[in-house]
ZADO-1210 file (C-alpha; in nm, 4 decimals, padded with zeros to 6 digits):
<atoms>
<atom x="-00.9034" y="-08.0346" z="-08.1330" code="UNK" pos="1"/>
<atom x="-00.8171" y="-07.6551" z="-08.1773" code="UNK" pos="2"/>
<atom x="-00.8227" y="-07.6927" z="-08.5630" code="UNK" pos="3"/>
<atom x="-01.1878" y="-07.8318" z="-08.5247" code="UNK" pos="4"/>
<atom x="-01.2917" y="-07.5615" z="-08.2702" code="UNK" pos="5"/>
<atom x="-01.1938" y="-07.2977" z="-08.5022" code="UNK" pos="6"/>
<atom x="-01.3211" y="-07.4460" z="-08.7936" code="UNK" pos="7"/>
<atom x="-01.6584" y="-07.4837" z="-08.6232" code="UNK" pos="8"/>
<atom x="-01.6475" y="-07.1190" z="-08.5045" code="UNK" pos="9"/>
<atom x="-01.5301" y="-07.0145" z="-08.8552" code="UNK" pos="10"/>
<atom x="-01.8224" y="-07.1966" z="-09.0559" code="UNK" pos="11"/>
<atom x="-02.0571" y="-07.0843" z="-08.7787" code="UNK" pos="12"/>
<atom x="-01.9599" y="-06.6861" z="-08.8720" code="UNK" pos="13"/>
<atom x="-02.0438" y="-06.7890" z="-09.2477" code="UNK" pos="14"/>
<atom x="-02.3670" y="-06.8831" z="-09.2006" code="UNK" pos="15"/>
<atom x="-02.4350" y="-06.6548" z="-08.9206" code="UNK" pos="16"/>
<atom x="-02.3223" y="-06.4072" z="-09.1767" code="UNK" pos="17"/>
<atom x="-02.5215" y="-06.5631" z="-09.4692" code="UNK" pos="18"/>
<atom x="-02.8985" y="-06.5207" z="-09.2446" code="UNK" pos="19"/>
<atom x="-02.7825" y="-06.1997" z="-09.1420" code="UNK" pos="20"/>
<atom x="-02.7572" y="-06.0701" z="-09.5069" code="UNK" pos="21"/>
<atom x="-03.0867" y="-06.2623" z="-09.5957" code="UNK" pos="22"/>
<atom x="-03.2240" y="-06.0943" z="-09.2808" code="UNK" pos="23"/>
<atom x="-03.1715" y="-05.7489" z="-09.3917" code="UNK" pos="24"/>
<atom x="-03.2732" y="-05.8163" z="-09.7687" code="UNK" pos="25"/>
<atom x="-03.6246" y="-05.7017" z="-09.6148" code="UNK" pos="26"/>
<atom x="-03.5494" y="-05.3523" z="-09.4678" code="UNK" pos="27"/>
<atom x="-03.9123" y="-05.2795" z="-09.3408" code="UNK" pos="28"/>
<atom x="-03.9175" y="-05.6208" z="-09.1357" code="UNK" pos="29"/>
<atom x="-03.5695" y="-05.5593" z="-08.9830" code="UNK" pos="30"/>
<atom x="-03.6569" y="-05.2000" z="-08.8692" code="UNK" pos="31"/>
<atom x="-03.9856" y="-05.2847" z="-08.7218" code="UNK" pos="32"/>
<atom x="-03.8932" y="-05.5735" z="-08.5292" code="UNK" pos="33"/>
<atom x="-03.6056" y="-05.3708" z="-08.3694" code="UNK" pos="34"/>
<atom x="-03.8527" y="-05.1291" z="-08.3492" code="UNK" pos="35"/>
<atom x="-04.0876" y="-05.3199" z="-08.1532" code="UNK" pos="36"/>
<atom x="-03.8284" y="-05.5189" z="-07.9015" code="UNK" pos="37"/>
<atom x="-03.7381" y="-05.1474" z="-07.7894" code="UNK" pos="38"/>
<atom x="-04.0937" y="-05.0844" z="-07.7178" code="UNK" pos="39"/>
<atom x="-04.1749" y="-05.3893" z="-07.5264" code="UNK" pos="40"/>
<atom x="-03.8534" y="-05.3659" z="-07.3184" code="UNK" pos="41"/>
<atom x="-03.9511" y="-05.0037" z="-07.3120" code="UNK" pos="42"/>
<atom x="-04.2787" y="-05.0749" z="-07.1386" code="UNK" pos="43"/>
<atom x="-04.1137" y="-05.2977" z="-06.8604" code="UNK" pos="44"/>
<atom x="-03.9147" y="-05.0092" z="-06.7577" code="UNK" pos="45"/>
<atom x="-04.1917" y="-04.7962" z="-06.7542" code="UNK" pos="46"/>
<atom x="-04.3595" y="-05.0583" z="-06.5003" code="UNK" pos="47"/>
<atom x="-04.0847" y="-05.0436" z="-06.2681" code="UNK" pos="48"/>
<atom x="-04.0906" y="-04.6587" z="-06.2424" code="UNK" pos="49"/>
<atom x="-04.4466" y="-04.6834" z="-06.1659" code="UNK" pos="50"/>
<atom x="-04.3850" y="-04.9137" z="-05.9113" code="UNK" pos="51"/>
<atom x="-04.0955" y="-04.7185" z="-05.7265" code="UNK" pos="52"/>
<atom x="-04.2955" y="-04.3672" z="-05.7553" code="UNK" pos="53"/>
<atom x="-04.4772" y="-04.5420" z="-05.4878" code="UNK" pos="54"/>
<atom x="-04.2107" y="-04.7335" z="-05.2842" code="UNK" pos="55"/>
<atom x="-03.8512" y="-04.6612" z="-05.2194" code="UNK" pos="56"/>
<atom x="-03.6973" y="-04.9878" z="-05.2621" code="UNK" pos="57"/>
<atom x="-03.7962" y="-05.3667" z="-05.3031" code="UNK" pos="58"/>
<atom x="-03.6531" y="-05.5767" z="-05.0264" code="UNK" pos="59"/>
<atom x="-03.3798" y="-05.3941" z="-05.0439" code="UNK" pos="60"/>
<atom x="-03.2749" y="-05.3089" z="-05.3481" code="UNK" pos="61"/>
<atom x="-03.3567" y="-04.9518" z="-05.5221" code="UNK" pos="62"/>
<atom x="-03.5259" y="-04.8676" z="-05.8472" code="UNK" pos="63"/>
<atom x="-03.1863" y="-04.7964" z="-06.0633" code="UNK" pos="64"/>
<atom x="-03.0621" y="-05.1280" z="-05.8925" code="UNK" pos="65"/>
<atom x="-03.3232" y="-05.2996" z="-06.0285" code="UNK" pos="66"/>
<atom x="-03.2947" y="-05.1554" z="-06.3547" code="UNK" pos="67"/>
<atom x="-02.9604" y="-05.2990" z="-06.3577" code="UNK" pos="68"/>
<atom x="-03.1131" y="-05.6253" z="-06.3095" code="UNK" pos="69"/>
<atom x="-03.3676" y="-05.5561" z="-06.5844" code="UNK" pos="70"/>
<atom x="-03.1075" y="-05.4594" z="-06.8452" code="UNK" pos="71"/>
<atom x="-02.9263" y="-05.7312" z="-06.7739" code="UNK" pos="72"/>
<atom x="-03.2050" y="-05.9749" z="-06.8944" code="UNK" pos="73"/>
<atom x="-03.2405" y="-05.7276" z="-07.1891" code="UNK" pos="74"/>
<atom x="-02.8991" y="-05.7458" z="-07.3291" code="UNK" pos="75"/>
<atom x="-02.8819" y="-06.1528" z="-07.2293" code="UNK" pos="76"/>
<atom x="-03.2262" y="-06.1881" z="-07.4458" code="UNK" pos="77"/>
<atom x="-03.0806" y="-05.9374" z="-07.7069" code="UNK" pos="78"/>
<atom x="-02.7251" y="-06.1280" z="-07.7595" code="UNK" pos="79"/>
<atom x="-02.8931" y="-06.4766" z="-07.7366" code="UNK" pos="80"/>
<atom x="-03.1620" y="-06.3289" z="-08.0490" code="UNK" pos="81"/>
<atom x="-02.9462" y="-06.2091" z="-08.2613" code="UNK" pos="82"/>
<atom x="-02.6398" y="-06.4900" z="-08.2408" code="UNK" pos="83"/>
<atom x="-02.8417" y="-06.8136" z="-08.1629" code="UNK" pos="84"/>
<atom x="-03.2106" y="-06.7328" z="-08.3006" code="UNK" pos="85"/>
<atom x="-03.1854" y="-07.0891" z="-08.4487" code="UNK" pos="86"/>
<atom x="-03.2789" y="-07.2685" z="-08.0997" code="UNK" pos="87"/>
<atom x="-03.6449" y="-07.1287" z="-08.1508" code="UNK" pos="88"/>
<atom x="-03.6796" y="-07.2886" z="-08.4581" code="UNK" pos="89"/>
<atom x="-03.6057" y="-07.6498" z="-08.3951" code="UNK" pos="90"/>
<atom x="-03.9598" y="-07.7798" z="-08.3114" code="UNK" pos="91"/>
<atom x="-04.0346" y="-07.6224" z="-08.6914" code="UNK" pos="92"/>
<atom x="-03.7119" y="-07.8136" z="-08.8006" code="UNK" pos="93"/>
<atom x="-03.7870" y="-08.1288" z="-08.5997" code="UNK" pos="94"/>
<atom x="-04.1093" y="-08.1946" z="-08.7309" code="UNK" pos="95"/>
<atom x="-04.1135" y="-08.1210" z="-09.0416" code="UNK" pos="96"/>
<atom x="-03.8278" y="-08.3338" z="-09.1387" code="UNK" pos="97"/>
<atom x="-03.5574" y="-08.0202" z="-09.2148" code="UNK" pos="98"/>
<atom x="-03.3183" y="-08.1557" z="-09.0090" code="UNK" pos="99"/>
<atom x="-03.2103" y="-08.4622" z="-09.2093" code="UNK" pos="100"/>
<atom x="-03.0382" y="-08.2306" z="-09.4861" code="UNK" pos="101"/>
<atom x="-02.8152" y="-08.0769" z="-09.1559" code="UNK" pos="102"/>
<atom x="-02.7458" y="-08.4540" z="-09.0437" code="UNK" pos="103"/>
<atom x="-02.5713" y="-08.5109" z="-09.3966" code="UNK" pos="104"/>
<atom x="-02.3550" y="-08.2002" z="-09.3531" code="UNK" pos="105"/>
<atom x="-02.0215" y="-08.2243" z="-09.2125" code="UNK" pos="106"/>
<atom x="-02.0805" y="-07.9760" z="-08.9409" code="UNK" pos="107"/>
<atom x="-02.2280" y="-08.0137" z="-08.5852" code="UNK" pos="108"/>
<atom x="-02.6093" y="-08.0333" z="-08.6385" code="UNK" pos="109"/>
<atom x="-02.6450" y="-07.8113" z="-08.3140" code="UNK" pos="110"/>
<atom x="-02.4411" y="-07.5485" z="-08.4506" code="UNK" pos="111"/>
<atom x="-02.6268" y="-07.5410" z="-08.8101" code="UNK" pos="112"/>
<atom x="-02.9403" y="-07.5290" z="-08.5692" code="UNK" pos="113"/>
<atom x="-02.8509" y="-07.2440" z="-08.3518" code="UNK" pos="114"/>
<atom x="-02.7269" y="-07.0781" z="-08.6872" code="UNK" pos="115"/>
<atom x="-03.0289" y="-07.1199" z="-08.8993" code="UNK" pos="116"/>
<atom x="-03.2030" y="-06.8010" z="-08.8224" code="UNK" pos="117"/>
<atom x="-03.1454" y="-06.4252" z="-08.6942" code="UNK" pos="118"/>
<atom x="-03.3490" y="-06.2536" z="-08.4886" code="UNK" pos="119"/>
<atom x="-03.2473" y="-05.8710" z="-08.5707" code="UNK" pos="120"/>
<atom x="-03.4946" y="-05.7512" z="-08.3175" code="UNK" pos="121"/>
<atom x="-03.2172" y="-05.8860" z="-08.0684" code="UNK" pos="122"/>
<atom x="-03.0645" y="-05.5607" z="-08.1965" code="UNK" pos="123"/>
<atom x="-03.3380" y="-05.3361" z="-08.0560" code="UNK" pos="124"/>
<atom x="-03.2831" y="-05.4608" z="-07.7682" code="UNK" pos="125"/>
<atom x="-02.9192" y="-05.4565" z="-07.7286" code="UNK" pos="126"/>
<atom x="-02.9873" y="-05.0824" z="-07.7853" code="UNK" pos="127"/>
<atom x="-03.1959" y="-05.0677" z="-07.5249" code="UNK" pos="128"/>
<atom x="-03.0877" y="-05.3037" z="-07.2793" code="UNK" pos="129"/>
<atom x="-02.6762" y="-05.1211" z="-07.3269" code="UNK" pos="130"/>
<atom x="-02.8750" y="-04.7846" z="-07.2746" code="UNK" pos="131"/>
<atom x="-03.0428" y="-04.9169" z="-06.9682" code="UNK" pos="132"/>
<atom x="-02.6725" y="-05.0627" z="-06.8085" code="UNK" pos="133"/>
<atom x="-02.5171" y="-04.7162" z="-06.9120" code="UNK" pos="134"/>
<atom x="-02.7708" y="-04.5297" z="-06.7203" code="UNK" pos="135"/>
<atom x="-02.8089" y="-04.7305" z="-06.4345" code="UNK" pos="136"/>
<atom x="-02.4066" y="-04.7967" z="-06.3683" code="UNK" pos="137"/>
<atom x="-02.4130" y="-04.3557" z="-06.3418" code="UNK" pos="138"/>
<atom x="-02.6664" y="-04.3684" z="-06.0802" code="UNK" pos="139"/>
<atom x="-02.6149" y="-04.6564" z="-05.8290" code="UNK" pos="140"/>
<atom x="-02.3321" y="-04.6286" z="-05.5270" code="UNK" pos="141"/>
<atom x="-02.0408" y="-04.8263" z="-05.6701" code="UNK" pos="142"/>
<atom x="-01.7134" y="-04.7248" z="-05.6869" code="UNK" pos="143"/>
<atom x="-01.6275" y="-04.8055" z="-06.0323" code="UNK" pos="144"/>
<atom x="-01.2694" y="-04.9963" z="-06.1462" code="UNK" pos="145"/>
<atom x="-01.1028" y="-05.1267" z="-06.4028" code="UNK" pos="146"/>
<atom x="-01.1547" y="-05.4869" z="-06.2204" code="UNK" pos="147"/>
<atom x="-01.5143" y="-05.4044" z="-06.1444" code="UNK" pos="148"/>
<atom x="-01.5852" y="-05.2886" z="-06.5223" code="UNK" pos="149"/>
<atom x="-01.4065" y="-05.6135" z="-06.6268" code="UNK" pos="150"/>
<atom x="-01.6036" y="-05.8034" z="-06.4242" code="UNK" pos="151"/>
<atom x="-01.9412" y="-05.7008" z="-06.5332" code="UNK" pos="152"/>
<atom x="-01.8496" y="-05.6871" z="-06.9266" code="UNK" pos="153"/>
<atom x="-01.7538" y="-06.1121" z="-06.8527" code="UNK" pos="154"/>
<atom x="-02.0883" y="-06.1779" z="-06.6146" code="UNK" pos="155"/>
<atom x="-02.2901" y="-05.9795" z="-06.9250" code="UNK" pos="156"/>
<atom x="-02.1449" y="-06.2271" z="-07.2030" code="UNK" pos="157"/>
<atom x="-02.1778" y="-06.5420" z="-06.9238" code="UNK" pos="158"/>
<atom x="-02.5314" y="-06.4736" z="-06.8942" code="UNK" pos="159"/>
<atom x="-02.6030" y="-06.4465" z="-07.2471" code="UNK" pos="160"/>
<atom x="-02.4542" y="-06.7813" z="-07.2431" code="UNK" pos="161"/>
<atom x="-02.6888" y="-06.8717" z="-06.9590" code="UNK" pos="162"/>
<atom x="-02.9997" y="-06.7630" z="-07.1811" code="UNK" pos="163"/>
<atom x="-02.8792" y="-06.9527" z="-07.5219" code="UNK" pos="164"/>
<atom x="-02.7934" y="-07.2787" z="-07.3410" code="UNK" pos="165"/>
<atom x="-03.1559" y="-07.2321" z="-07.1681" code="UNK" pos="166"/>
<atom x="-03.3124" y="-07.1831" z="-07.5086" code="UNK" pos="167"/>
<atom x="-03.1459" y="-07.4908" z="-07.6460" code="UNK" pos="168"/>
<atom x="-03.2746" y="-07.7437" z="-07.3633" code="UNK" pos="169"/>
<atom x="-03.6276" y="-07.6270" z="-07.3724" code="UNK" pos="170"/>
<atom x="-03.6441" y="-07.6095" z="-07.7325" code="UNK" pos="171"/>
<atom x="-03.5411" y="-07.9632" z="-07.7331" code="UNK" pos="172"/>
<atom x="-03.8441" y="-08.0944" z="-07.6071" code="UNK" pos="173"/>
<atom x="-03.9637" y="-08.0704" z="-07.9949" code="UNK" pos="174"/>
<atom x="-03.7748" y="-08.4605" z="-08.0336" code="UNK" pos="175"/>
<atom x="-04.0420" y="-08.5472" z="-07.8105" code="UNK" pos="176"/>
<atom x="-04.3481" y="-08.3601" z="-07.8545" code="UNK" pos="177"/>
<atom x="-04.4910" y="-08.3803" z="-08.1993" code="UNK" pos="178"/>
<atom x="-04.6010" y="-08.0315" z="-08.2403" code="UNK" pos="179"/>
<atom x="-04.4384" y="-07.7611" z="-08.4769" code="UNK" pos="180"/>
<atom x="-04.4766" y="-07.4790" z="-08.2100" code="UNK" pos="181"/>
<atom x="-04.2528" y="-07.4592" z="-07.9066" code="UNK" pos="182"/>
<atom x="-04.5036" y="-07.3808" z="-07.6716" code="UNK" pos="183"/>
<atom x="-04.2843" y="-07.5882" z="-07.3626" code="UNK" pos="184"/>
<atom x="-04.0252" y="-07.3732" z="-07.4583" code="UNK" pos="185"/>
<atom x="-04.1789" y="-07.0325" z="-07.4532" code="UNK" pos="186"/>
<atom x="-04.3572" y="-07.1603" z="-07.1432" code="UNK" pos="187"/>
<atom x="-04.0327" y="-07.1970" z="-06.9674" code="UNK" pos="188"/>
<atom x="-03.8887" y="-06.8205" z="-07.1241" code="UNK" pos="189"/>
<atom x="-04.2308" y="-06.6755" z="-07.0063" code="UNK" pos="190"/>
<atom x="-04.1146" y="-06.8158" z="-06.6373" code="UNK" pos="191"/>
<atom x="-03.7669" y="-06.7041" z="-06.6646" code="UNK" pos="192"/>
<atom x="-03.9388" y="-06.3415" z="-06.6841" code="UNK" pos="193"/>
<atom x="-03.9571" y="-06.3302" z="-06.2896" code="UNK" pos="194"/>
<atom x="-03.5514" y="-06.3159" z="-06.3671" code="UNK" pos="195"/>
<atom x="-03.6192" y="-05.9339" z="-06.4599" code="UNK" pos="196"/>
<atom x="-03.6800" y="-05.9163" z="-06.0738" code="UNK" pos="197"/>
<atom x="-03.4662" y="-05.9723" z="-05.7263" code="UNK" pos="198"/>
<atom x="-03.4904" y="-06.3513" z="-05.7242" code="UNK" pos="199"/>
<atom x="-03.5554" y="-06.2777" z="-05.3311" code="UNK" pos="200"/>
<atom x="-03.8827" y="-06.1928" z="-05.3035" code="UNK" pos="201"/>
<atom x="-04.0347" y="-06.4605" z="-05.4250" code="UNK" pos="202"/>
<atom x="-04.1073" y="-06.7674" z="-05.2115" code="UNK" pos="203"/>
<atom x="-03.8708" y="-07.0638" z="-05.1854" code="UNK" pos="204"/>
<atom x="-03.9611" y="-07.3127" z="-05.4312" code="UNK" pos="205"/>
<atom x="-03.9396" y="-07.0187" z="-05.7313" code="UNK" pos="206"/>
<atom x="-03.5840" y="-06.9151" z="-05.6115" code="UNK" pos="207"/>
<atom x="-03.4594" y="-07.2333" z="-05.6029" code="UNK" pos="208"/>
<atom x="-03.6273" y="-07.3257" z="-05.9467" code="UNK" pos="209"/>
<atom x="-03.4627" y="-06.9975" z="-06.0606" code="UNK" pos="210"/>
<atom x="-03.1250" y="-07.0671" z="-05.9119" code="UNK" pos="211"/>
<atom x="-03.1291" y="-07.4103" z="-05.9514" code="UNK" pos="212"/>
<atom x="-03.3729" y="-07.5832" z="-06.1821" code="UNK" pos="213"/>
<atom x="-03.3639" y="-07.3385" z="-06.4566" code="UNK" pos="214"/>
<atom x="-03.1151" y="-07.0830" z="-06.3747" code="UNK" pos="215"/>
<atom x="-03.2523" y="-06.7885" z="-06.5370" code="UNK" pos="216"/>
<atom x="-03.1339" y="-06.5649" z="-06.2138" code="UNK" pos="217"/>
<atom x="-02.8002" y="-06.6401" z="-06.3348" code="UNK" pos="218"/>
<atom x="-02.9011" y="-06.4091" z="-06.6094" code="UNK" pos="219"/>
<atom x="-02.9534" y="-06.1240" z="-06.3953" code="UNK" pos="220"/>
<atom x="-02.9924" y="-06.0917" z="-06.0089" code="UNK" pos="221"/>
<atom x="-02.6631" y="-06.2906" z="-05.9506" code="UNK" pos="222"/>
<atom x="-02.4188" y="-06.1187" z="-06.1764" code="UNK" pos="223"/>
<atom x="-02.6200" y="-05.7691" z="-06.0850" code="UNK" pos="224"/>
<atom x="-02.5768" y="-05.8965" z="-05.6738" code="UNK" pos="225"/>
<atom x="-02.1826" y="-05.9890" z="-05.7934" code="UNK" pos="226"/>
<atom x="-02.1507" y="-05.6562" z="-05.9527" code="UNK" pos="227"/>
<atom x="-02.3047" y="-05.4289" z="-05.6654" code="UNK" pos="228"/>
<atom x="-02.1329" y="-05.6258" z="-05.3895" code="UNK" pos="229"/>
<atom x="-02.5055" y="-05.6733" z="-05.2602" code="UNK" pos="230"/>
<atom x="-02.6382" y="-05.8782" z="-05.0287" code="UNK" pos="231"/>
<atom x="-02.5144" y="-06.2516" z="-04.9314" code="UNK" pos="232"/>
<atom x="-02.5817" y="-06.3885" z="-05.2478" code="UNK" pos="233"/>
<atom x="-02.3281" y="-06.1705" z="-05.4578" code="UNK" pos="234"/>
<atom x="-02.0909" y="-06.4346" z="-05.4379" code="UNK" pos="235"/>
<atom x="-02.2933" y="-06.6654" z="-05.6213" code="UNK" pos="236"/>
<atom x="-02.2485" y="-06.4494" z="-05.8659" code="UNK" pos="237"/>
<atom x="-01.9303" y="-06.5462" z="-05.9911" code="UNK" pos="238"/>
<atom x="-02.0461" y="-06.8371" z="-06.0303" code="UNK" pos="239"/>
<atom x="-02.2153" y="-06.7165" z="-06.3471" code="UNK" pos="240"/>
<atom x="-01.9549" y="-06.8261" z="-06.6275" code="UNK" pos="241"/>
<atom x="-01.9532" y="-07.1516" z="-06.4750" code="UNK" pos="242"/>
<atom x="-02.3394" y="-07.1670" z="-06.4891" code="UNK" pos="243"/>
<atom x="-02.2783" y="-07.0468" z="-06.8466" code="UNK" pos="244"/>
<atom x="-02.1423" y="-07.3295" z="-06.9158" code="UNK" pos="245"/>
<atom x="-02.3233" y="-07.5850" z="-06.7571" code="UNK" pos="246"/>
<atom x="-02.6138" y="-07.4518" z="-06.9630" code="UNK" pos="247"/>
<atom x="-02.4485" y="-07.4741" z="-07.2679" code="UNK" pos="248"/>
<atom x="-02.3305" y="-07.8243" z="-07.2009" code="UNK" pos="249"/>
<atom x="-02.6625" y="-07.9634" z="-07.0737" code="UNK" pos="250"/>
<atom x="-02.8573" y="-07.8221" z="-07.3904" code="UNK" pos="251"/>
<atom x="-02.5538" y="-07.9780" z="-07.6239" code="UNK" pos="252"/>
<atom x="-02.5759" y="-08.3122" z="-07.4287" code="UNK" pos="253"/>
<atom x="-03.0044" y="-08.3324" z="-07.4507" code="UNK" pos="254"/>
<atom x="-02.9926" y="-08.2514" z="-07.8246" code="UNK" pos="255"/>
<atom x="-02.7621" y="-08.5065" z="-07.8677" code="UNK" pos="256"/>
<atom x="-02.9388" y="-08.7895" z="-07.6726" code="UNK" pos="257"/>
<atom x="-03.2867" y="-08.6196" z="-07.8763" code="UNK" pos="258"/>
<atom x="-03.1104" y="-08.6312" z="-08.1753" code="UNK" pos="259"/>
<atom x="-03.0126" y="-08.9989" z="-08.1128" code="UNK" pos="260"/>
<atom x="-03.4236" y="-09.1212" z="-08.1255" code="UNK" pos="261"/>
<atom x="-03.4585" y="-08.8716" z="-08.4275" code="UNK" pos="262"/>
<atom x="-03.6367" y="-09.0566" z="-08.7041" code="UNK" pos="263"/>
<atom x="-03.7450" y="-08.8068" z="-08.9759" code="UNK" pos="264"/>
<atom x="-04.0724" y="-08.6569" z="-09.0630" code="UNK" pos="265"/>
<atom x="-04.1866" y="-08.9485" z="-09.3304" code="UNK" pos="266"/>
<atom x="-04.4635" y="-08.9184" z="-09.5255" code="UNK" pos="267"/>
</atoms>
């Protein structure tokens, strides 16, 4: 069982590596996509100051609190780009028939999946989103150990865990929708936005869908709560590796099951 995990992880570095060269064979693309992730992440940061120059905190929590929040979505978004770009693809892979050459390969079709593409502006925001984390773990009232650090550095890589095993299930509604365009799945990341938020001031039925549902808050207001010692939900917070997990399994398990009524593109 160990020999197979690290041979999985192994062949999954090749081809990671192998996009990732491919990637960067067109310099122009790779800068401006990075490019342009910074400025989009850029401009959500710019919202929140706007919205603090005119109130002092949101139900509770304080602007560089919830810019803690924010970068955590960032560098969850960023990881989950860059490493498993591939989920975004599988409608395009689905219908059009590509998958059959990764069924006859002697490697876990999910893994070639997740594999099959890089998105380098992940990178961009990585940058930004690590920039964002550095800057707001100066300014908010925490007294900083080598527990606490350790701690947040395992709830970052758990919710980047959170965000690929999200990615995965939604994207696998291509086995049943016959459309090349994941529009269910960007429809579901386009809801996991009110993540970049405290899940608390929304109204019941979005925090539990957020908590619950589709943990997305898992992402960010959790491990941020965990990390801050904030509020009654912080605890819940360590809860996020576990989540991590769960996410990861529940994508694995609905690819397989879609992946079980898979019958080609024909002609």
């Amino acid at each position: 069982m160990v020999a197979e995990v690290r041979r999985a992880l192994w062949l999954y570095r090749r081809l990671f590596g192998a996009q990732v060269r491919a990637t960067l064979q067109y310099e122009a693309d790779f800068w401006i996509m990075s490019l342009s992730a910074v400025l989009v992440q850029a401009v959500g940061v710019v919202f929140l100051w706007a919205i603090f120059r005119s109130i002092p905190e949101i139900n509770g929590w304080q602007f560089w609190e919830v810019v803690l929040i924010y970068a955590l979505v960032v560098v969850a978004e960023g990881l989950s780009v860059l490493v498993a770009q591939g989920a975004w693809t599988l409608a395009v892979t689905v219908n059009f028939g590509q998958l059959d050459a990764m069924l006859l390969r002697p490697y876990p079709p999910v893994l070639q999946v997740l594999s099959s593409a890089v998105g380098m502006n992940g990178l961009g925001n990585l940058v930004l989103g690590t920039g964002l984390l550095i800057a707001a773990v100066r300014h908010v009232d925490v007294s900083w150990n080598v527990g606490r650090v350790a701690l947040g550095l395992l709830l970052v890589v758990a919710a980047a865990g959170v965000k690929i095993g999200l990615n995965l299930l939604t994207n696998c509604a291509a086995f049943w929708l016959r459309s090349p365009y994941s529009m269910f799945a960007f429809s579901m990341h386009s809801f996991g936005e009110l993540a970049r938020f405290p899940v608390t001031i929304y109204g019941l039925g979005v925090r539990i869908t957020l908590t619950v549902v589709l943990p997305y808050a898992f992402m960010s207001f959790f491990p941020a709560a965990a990390v801050l010692a904030h509020g009654p939900a912080r605890w819940l917070g360590l809860l996020t590796p576990v989540v991590a997990i769960y996410c990861l399994w529940i994508g694995t398990t609905v690819f397989r099951y879609g992946l079980s009524r898979y019958e080609s593109s024909g002609h």
